[in-house]
Every structure is written in structure tokens, then in C-alpha cells.
C-alpha positions as CSV (number, residue, x, y, z in Angstrom):
1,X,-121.5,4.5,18.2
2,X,-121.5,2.1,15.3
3,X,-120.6,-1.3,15.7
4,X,-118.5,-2.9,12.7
5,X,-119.8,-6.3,11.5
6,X,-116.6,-8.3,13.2
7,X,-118.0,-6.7,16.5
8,X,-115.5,-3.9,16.8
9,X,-116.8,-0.5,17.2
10,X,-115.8,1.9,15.2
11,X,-113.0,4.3,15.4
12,X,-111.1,1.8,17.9
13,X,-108.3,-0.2,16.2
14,X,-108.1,-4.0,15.0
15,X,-107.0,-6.3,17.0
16,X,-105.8,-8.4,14.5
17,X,-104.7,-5.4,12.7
18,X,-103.1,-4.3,15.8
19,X,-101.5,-7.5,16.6
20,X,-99.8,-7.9,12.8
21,X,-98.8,-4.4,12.9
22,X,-96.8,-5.5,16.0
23,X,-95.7,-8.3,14.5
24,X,-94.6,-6.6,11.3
25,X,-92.2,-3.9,14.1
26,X,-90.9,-7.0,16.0
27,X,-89.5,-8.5,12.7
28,X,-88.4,-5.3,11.5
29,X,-86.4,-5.0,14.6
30,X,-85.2,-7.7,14.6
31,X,-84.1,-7.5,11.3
32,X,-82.5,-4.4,12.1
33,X,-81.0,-5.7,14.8
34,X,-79.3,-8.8,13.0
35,X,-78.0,-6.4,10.6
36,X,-76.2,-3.8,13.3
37,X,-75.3,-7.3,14.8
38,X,-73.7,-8.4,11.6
39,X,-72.0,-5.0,11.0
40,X,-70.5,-5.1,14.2
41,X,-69.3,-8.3,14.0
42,X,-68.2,-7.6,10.4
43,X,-66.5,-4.4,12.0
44,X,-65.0,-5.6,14.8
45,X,-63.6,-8.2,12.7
46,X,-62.3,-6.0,9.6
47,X,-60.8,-3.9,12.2
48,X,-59.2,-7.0,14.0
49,X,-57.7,-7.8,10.4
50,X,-56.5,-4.0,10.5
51,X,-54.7,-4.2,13.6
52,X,-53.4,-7.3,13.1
53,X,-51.7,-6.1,9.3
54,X,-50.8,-3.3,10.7
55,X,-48.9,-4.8,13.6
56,X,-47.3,-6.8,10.9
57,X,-46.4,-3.9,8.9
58,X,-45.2,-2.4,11.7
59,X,-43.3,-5.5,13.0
60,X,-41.9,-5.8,9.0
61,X,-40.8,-2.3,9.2
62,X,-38.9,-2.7,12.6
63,X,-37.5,-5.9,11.4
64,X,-36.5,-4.1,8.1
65,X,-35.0,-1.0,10.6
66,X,-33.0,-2.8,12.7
67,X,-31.4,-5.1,9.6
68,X,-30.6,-1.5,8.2
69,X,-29.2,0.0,10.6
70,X,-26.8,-3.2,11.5
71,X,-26.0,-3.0,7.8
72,X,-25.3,0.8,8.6
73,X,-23.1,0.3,11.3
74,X,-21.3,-2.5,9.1
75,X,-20.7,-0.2,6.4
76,X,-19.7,3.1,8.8
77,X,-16.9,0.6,11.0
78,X,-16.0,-0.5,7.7
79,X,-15.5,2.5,6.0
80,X,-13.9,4.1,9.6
81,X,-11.4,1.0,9.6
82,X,-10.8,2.4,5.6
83,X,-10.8,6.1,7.0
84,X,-8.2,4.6,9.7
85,X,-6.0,2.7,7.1
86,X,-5.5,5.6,4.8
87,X,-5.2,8.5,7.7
88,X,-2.5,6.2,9.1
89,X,-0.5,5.6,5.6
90,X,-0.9,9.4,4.7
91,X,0.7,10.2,8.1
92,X,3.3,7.5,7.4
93,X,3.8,8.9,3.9
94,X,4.1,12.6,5.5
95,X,7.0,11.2,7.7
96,X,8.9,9.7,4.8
97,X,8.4,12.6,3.1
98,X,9.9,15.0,6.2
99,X,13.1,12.6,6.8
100,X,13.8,12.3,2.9
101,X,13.5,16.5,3.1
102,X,15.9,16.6,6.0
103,X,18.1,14.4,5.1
104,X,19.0,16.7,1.5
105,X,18.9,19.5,3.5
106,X,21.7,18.0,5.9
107,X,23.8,16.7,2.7
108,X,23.8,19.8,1.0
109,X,23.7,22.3,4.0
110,X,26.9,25.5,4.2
111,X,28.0,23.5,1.3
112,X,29.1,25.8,-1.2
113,X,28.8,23.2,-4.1
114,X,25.5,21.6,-3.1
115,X,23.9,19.1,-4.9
116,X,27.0,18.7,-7.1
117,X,28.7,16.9,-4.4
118,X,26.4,14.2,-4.9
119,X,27.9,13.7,-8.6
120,X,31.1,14.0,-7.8
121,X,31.6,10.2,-6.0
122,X,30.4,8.2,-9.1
123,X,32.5,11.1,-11.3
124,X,36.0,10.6,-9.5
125,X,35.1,6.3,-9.0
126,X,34.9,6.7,-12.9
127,X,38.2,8.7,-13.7
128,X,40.0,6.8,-11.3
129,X,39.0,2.9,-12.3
130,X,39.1,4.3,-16.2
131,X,42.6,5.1,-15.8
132,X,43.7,2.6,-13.5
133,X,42.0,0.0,-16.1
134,X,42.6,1.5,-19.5
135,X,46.3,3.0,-18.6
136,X,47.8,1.0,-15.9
137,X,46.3,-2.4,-16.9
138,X,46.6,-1.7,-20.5
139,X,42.5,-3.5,-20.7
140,X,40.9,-1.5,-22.9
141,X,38.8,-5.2,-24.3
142,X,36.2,-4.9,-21.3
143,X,33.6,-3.9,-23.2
144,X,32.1,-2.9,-26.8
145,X,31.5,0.6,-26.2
146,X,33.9,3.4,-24.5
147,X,34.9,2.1,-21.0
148,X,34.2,5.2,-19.2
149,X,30.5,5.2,-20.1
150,X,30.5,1.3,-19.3
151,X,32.1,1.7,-16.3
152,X,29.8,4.8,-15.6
153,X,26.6,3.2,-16.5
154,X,27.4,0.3,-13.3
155,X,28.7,2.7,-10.6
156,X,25.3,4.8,-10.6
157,X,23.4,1.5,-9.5
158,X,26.0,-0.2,-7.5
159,X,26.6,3.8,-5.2
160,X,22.9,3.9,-5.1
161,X,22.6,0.4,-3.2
162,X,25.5,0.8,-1.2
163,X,25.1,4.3,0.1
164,X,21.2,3.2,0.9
165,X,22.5,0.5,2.9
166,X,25.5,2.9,4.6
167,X,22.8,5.1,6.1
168,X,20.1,2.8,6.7
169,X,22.3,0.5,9.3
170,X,22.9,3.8,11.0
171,X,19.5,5.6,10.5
172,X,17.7,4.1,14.1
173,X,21.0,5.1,16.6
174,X,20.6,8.6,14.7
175,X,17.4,9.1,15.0
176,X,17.1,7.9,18.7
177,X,15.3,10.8,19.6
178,X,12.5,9.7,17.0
179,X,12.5,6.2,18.3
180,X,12.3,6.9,22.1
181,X,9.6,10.1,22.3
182,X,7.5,9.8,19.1
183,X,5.1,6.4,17.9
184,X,5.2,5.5,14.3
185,X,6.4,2.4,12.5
186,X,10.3,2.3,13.6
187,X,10.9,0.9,9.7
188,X,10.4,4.1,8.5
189,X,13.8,5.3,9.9
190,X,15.1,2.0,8.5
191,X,13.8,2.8,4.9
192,X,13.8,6.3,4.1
193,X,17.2,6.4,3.3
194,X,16.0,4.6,0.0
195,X,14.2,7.2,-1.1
196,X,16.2,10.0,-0.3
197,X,18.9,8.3,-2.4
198,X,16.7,8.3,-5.5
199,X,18.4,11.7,-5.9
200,X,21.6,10.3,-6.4
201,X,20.4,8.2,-9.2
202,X,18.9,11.2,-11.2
203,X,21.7,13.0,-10.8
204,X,24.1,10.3,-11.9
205,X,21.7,9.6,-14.9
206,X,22.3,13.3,-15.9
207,X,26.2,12.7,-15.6
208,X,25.8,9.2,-17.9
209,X,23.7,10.8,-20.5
210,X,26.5,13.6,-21.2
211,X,29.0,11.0,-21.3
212,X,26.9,9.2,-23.8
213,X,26.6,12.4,-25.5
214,X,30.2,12.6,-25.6
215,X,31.4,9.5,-26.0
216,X,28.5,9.2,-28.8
217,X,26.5,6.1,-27.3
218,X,23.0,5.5,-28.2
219,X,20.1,5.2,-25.8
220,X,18.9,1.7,-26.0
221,X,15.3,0.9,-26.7
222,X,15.3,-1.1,-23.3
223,X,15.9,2.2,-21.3
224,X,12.0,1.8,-20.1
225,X,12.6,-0.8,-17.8
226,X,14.7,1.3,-15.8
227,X,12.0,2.0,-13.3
228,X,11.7,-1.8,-12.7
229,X,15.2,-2.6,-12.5
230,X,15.2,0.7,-9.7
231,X,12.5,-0.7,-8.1
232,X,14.1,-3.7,-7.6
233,X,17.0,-2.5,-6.1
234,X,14.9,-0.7,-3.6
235,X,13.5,-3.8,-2.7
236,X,16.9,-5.5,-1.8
237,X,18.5,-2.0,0.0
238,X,15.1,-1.9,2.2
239,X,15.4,-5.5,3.4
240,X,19.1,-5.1,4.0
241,X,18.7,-1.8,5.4
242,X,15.7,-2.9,7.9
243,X,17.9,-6.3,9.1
244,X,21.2,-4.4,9.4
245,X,19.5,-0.9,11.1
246,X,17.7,-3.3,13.8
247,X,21.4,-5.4,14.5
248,X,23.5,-2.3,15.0
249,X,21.6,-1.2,17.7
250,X,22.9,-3.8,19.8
251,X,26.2,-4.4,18.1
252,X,27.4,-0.9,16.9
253,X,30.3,-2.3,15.0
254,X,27.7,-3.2,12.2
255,X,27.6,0.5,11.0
256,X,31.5,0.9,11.2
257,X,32.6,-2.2,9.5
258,X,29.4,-2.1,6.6
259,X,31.5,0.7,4.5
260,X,34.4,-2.1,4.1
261,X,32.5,-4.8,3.5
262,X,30.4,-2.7,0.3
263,X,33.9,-1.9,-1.0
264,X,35.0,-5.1,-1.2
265,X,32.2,-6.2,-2.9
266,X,32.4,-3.8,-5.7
267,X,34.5,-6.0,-6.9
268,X,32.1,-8.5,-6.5
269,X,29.9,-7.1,-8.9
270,X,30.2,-6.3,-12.3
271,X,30.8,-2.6,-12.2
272,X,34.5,-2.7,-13.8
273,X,34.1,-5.8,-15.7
274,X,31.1,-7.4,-17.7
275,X,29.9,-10.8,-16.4
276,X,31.1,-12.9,-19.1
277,X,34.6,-12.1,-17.2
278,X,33.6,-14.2,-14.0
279,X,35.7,-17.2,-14.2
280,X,33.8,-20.2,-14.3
281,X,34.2,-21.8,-10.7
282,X,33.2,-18.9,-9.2
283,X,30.2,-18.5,-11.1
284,X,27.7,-19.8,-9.1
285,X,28.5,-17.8,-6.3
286,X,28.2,-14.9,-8.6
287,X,24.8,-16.3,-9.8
288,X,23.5,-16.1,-6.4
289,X,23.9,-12.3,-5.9
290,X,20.6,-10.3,-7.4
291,X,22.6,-7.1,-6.8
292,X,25.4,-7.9,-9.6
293,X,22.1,-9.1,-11.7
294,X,20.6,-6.0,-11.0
295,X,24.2,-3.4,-11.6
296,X,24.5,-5.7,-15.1
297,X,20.6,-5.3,-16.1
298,X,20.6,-1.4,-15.6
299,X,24.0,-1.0,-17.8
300,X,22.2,-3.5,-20.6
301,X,18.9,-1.5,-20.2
302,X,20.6,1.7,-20.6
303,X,23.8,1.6,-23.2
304,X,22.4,-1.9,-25.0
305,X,25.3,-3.8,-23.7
306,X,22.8,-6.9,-24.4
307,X,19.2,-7.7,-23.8
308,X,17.9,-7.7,-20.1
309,X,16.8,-11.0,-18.8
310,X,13.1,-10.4,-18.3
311,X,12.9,-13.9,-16.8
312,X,15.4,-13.0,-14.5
313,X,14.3,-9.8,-13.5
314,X,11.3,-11.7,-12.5
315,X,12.4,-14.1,-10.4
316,X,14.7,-11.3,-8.7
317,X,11.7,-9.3,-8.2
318,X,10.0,-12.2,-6.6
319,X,12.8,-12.6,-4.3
320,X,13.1,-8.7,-3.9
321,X,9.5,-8.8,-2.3
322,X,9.9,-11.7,-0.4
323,X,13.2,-10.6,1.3
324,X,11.5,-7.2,2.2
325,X,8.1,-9.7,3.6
326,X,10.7,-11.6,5.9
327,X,12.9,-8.7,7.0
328,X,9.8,-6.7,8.1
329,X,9.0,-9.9,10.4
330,X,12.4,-10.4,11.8
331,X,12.6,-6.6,12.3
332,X,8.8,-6.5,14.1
333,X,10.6,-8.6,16.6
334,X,13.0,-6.3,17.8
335,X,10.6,-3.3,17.5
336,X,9.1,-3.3,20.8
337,X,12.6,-3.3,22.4
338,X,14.5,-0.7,20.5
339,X,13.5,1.6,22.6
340,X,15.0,0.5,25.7
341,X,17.9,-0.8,24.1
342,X,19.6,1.9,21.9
């Protein structure tokens, strides 16, 4: 065996050599190791961060779910309150529309004539205040057109508000049936009779415009606020009706001594006689009567008598909304004992 000049035989290995060799590893390692160490570190951290946005996402989103779904349920009791609101006034409009139904059937039923009966009040009224005025009276300076279409043109508005209040005073002791098995608002019965007297008005207006025909009247340009003037009307005959219906319930002598108290106030209003007739210390009272403002605005809108008062009509319509606001209150107030007391 040779021996190498350092005094290392041959073939064995360096110590030196040996001993950098292992220190080369030992660095290596740890070198290695720092890195897996870092990495670890680095991916324990990373997937800390990960977690933690994705709890916060996931936090977010359940914030963002629950704020939408308590805006859903908002919007669905809000649109079922607006489901509610319009079920219950299309069941309410359904009702109207039965009573107004069975009340033309009633009027016109085994009656030979049918609807013509409803033409023939405001046809005789006319024939018999025409003569009694024109013949008897010798008046024939009422008015600057033919008195019979004058005198025709006021008894359409005036019947139309008086037989609206006749059977709307009456309407809850003849429904009682209604009132005691079946729920719905009890001022239904009190205003229906409005609408079913519409009928009488376009019937009448049929009558007037073949008197006009005859008489050769011309339609006046202010014949489009008819519908306002109507409208008016209804407003007055529903508050009346709705105050009058809920006091003859108790006091029954409301409905039989109402049909006197409307004739005597025909001549209250200017059916037979234009306003300019009222003398003048009764005109305020006269003033303070929408329904003889109303009877004298229709004729004027109509045959052209004069222009309508569209201020007036305002401040009547104002009025006609605020008496049907107050008579639905005082009416409420009897509601719950209607039952037990007709």
C-alpha cells in the first residue's frame, strides 16, 4: 500500500476532504431546510390570509343575504297589503255592481212598459208645471228659450238627487238581511242607490235632447262639463244618503217623511224658475244650497241658459268631497251597531 505524501494511504478518503464534504451537506440542509421552513410559514400564512377573506366573503355574502331577503319580505308584505287593497275594492266594486243590477231588475220587473217608466216622472212633472205655468199663470217670461225644454232640462238633475236620496234613507232597513248575515262596508247599501240612478239621467237626457230637437234648441258648447256637474251631485246624494240611511234605522219616520220634505224643496230650487227670480232677501239662503247651484249649472251647461260658474263648481266640488269625508265618519260610528239595532 502506498502512502500519499500528507500521510494518508491511498484509496482511503480525506479527512479534510471528508470533513468539508460534510460540511458542504450540513449547509445544504440547512439551507433546504430554511427554505421548507420559509415555505411553510409563507403557506400557512397565505392560507391564513385565505381563510380569513374567505370568511369575510362569506360573512359579506350572508350580510348581503339577510339585507335581501328583509328587503324581499318588505317588498312581498307590501305588494300582499297592494294584493289585499285591490282584492278588497274589486269585491266591493262586484257588490255595487250586483245591488245596482237588482235594483233595475226590481224597477222594471212584470212591468209591461219597463224602462219607460223611468221617463215617464220627469215627462208628466214637465207637462203638468208647463201648463200650470204657461196656461194657468199666464208666465210664459221665465226663460229665453221654450219653457218646456227649460223646465225639462232642471227636473232631470233635481229627480236624479231626490230619488237617490228616497232610496238611500231606506236602502239599510231593506237590506237587513245584507247587513245582519253578510260582512262588507255597510256604506255600500247606503250608496248604491247613486249609481243605479245614473239610469234615470240617461234616459231623461234622451227625452231632453228630442225636446230640443223639437222645440229647435241648440246644444251648448258647455255640454262637456256635464260629467262634472253629475259627479258633483253624486257627491252630495252619497253624503245625504249615508247620514239619512244610518238615522232611519233608529227613527223610521226619516224614510216616510224624506218624500215631503224633497217636494217641498223643488220649489226651493230653480227647476220652474231661473235664479235671477229669487227675491233678494232670500237670497242668501238660496246661495247656501249646492243642489240649486248644481240643478241651474246642468240647465246652463246643457241649453246655454248662461255660462257655468267654473269657480263655483269648484268650491261646490270641494264641499261635495268634504261632505262625503265627514259623513263617512259620522256613519263609521254607527256601523258597528246597525246590526243589533235595525
Amino acid at each position: 500500500m502506498m502512502i500519499a505524501p500528507d500521510g494518508t494511504r491511498e484509496g482511503e478518503p480525506n479527512g479534510k476532504a471528508q470533513e468539508a464534504g460534510g460540511n458542504e451537506a450540513r449547509t445544504s440542509e440547512a439551507q433546504d431546510a430554511g427554505n421548507d421552513a420559509r415555505k411553510g410559514v409563507g403557506g400557512h400564512a397565505e392560507k391564513l390570509t385565505d381563510e380569513h377573506g374567505g370568511n369575510a366573503e362569506n360573512a359579506q355574502a350572508q350580510d348581503l343575504t339577510a339585507e335581501d331577503v328583509r328587503s324581499a319580505e318588505g317588498q312581498q308584505e307590501a305588494w300582499s297589503e297592494h294584493s289585499s287593497r285591490r282584492s278588497d275594492f274589486a269585491r266591493w266594486r262586484e257588490i255595487v255592481y250586483m245591488l245596482v243590477l237588482r235594483d233595475l231588475k226590481a224597477r222594471t220587473k212584470q212591468a209591461y212598459l219597463g224602462y219607460f217608466w223611468i221617463v215617464v216622472q220627469p215627462l208628466l212633472l214637465t207637462g203638468v208645471f208647463s201648463f200650470l205655468v204657461q196656461q194657468v199663470l199666464g208666465r210664459s217670461d221665465l226663460s229665453s228659450i221654450p219653457y218646456p225644454v227649460f223646465l225639462m232640462a232642471g227636473v232631470i238633475p233635481w229627480q236624479y238627487f231626490a230619488n237617490s236620496l228616497n232610496e238611500s234613507s231606506d236602502s239599510l232597513v231593506k237590506n237587513v238581511d245584507l247587513v245582519r248575515q253578510v260582512y262588507f262596508p255597510r256604506e255600500i247599501l247606503a250608496i248604491y242607490p247613486v249609481f243605479s240612478r245614473l239610469i234615470d239621467v240617461a234616459i231623461g237626457g234622451v227625452a231632453l235632447a228630442v225636446f230640443m230637437l223639437v222645440w229647435h234648441v241648440p246644444v251648448s258648447g258647455w255640454v262637456l262639463l256635464l260629467p262634472v256637474i253629475l259627479f258633483e251631485e253624486m257627491l252630495f246624494a252619497a253624503a245625504f244618503g249615508m247620514l239619512l240611511s244610518a238615522a232611519n234605522v233608529a227613527w223610521r219616520d226619516v224614510s216616510r217623511g224624506l218624500p215631503l220634505v224633497l217636494f217641498l224643496m223643488l220649489y226651493a230650487v230653480p227647476v220652474l224658475y231661473p235664479p235671477e227670480r229669487v227675491p233678494g232677501p232670500l237670497r242668501p239662503l238660496f246661495d247656501l244650497n249646492p243642489i240649486a247651484h248644481l240643478v241651474d249649472e246642468f240647465r246652463a251647461a246643457v241649453v246655454g241658459t248662461h255660462a257655468p260658474d267654473l269657480v263655483g263648481l269648484l268650491v261646490i266640488g270641494g264641499l261635495g268631497v268634504l261632505a262625503l269625508v265627514l259623513a263617512q265618519r259620522v256613519f263609521s260610528v254607527f256601523d258597528g251597531v246597525l246590526a243589533d239595532v235595525i
